[in-house]
C-alpha positions in Angstrom: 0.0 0.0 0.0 1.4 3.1 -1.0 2.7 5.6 2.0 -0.1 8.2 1.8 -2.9 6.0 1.2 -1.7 3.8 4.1 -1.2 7.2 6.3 -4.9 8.2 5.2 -6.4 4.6 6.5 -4.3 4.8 9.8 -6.0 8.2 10.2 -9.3 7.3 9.5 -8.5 4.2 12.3 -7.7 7.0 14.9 -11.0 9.1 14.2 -13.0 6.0 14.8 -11.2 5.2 17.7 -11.7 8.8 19.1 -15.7 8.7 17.9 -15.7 4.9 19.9 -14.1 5.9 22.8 -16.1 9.3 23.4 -19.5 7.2 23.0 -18.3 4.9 25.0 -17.5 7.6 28.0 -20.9 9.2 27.4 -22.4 6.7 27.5 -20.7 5.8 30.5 -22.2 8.7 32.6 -25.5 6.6 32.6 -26.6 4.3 34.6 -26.7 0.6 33.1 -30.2 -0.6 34.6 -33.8 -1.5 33.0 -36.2 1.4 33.7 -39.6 0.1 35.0 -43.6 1.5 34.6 -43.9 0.9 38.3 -41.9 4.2 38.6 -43.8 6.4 36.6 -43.5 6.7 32.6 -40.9 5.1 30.9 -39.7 8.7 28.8 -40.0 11.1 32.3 -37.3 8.7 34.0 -35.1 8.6 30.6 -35.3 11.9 30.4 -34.2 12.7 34.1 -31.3 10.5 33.5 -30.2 12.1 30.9 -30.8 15.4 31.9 -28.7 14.8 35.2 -25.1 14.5 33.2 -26.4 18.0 31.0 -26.9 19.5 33.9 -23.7 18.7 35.9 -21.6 19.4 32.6 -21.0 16.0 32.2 -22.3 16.4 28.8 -20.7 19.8 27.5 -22.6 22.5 25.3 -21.9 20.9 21.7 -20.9 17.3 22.9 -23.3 14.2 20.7 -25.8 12.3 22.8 -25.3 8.5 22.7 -27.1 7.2 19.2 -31.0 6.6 20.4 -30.5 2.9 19.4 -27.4 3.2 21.8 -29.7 4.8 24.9 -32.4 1.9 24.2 -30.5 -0.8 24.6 -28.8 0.6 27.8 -32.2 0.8 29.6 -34.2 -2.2 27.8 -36.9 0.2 26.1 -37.8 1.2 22.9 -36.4 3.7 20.2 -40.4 5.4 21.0 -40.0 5.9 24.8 -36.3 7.3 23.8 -37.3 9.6 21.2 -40.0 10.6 23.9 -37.5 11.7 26.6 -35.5 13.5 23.9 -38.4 15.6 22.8 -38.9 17.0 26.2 -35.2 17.9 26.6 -35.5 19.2 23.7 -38.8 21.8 24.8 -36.2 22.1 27.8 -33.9 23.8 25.4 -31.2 21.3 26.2 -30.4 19.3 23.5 -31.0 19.9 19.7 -32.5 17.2 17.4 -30.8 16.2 14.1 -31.8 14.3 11.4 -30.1 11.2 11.4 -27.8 12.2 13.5 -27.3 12.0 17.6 -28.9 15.1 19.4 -26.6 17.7 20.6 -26.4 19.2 23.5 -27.5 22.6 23.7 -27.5 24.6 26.7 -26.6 23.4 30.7 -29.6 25.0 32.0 -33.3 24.5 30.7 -34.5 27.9 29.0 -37.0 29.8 31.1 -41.4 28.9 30.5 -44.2 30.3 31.6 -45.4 27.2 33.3 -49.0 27.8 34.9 -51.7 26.1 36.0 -54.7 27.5 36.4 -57.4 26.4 38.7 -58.6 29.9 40.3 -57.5 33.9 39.9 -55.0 33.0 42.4 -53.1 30.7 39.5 -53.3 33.7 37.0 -51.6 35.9 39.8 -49.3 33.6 40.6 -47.9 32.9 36.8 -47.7 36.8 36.0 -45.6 37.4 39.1 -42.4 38.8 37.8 -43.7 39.9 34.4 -45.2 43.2 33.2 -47.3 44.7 30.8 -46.7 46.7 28.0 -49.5 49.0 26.7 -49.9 49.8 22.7 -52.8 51.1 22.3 -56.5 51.4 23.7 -58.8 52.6 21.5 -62.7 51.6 20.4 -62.6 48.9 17.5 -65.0 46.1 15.6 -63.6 43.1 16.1 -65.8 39.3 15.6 -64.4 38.0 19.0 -65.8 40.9 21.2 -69.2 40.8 19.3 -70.0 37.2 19.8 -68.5 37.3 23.6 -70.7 40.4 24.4 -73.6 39.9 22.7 -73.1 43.2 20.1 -74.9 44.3 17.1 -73.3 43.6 13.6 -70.7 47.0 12.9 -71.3 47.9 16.9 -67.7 48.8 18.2 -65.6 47.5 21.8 -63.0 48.5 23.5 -60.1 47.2 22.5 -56.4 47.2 24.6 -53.3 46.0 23.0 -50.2 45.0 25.1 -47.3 42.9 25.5 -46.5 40.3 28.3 -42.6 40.5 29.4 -40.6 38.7 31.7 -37.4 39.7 31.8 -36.0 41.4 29.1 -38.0 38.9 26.9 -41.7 39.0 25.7 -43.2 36.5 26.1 -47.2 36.8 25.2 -49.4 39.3 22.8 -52.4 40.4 25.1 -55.2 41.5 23.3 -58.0 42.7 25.3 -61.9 43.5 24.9 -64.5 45.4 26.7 -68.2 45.9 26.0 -69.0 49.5 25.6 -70.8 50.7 28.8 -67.4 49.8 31.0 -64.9 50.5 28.1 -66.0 53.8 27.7 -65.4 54.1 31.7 -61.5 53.1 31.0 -58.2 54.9 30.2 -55.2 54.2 29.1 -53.1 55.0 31.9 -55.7 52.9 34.4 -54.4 50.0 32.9 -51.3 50.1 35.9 -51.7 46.1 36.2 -50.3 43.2 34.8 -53.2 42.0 35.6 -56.1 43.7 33.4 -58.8 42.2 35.2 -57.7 43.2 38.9 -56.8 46.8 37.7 -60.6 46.8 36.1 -62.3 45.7 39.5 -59.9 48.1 41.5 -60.4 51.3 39.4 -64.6 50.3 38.5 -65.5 48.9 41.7 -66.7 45.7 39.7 -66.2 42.4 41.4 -65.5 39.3 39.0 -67.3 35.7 40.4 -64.8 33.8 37.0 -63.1 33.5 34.0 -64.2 30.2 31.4 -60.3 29.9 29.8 -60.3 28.1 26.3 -57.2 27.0 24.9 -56.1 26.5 21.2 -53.4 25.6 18.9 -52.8 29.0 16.6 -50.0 29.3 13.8 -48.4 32.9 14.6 -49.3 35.4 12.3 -47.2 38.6 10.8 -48.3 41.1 14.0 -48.1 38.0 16.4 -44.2 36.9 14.8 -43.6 41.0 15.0 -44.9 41.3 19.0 -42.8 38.4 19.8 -39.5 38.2 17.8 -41.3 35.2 16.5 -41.0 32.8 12.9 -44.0 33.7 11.0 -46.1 30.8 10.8 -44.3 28.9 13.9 -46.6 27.0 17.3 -48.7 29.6 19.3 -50.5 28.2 22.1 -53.7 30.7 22.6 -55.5 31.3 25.7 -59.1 33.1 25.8 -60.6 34.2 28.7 -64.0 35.6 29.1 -64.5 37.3 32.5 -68.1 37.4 34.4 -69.1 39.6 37.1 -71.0 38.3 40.0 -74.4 38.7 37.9 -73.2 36.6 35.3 -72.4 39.7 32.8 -69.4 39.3 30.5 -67.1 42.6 31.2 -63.9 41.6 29.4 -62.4 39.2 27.1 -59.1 38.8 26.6 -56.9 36.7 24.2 -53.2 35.9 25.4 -50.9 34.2 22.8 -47.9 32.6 23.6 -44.7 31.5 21.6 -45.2 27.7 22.0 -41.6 27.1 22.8 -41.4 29.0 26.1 -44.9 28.5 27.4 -47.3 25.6 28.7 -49.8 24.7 30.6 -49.9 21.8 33.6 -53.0 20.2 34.5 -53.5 17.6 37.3 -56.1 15.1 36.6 -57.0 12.9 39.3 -58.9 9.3 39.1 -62.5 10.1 40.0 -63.4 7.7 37.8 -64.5 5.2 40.8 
């Protein structure tokens, strides 16, 4: 074999020595045991395992996950239940996903969510806690939503507030806000001092809310939506609409809060009443 096509081969030996041995010592920082349903779902425990080693910088920024064929046969499950736990890292903003190729890992810490769930006005307090609203505009509008929520006439015009939801330095959710005309008309602009909308409308018209119905859907975002948010056009939103009551059943506002899918979601507990 000639010299240089003989170093070539020996070169191409010691790469796939070095790719070995580095799956081998990732793979090493799991634990070799069979994961079982008796301790919760297969995916939540793979992905806790795995997260561990990201965490702990085990697993530096830029290293390759073991192969998912690899991680199955560690733990005795299937290439499903792997692909599972990766997709939740993954909404964790830990690893990325390739196309047939390992994952890679990310970031050491999961990206900040707006994780809520909400069972009272308590919840909806409690998830707004260290965010704040940005105002855009107030002004009287038609809009299809607010006619069928308050009961309007066709051309009749709400109120309508437009705002941003931030936390941090990011924003995180376009509020857009209705109110029939008898208590819009009672509003201003600069009463709006709440993150909150509703509490700022009970503390400034003396009107006492008895409860919010919340609806959620699945929305592409649209140009204003990818614009509000630093968004991709056309990428997840997760839409919340809330239609506030006051304690004789009246509908006083309605708002619509959406949210770039990859930084927001919603936890529900279901228990077995089922008998």
């Amino acid at each position: 074999m000639p010299f240089r096509q003989r170093r070539k081969t020996l070169c191409y030996y010691n790469r796939l020595g070095c790719i070995i041995l580095v799956v081998m010592t990732l793979l090493s920082f799991l634990p070799a045991r069979r994961l079982f349903r008796d301790h919760g779902p297969l995916y939540r425990q793979l992905a806790a395992i795995l997260r561990a080693p990201i965490l702990d910088g085990s697993y530096p920024v830029g290293a390759e996950l073991p192969k998912e064929a690899a991680i199955a046969d560690r733990f005795g499950i299937s290439l499903i239940t792997v692909r599972q736990a990766l997709r939740e890292l993954e909404s964790d903003g830990l690893i990325r996903k390739r196309a047939a190729k390992p994952a890679v890992v990310a970031a050491r810490t999961p990206a900040a969510k707006l994780s809520s769930a909400f069972r009272n006005f308590a919840d909806i307090a409690a998830y707004t806690r260290d965010a704040r609203l940005e105002i855009k505009s107030y002004r009287r509008q038609i809009a299809e939503p607010a006619r069928v929520a308050f009961n309007l006439a066709a051309g009749e015009a709400s109120y309508c507030l437009r705002s941003i939801l931030v936390v941090g330095d990011r924003r995180e959710g376009q509020i857009t806000t209705w109110f029939p005309p008898d208590i819009g008309k009672r509003l201003e602009r600069k009463d709006f001092d709440d993150v909150l909308i509703f509490r700022a409308v009970e503390r400034h018209l003396g009107i006492r809310l008895l409860g919010a119905r919340i609806t959620v859907r699945a929305e592409l975002a649209d140009r204003d939506v990818a614009r509000d948010l630093a968004y991709a056009e056309g990428a997840p939103v997760l839409a919340m609409e809330m239609l506030y009551r006051a304690l004789d059943q009246r509908p006083v506002e309605l708002t619509i809060a959406r949210h770039r899918a990859d930084v927001f979601n919603l936890v529900y507990d279901a228990p077995n009443d089922a008998g």
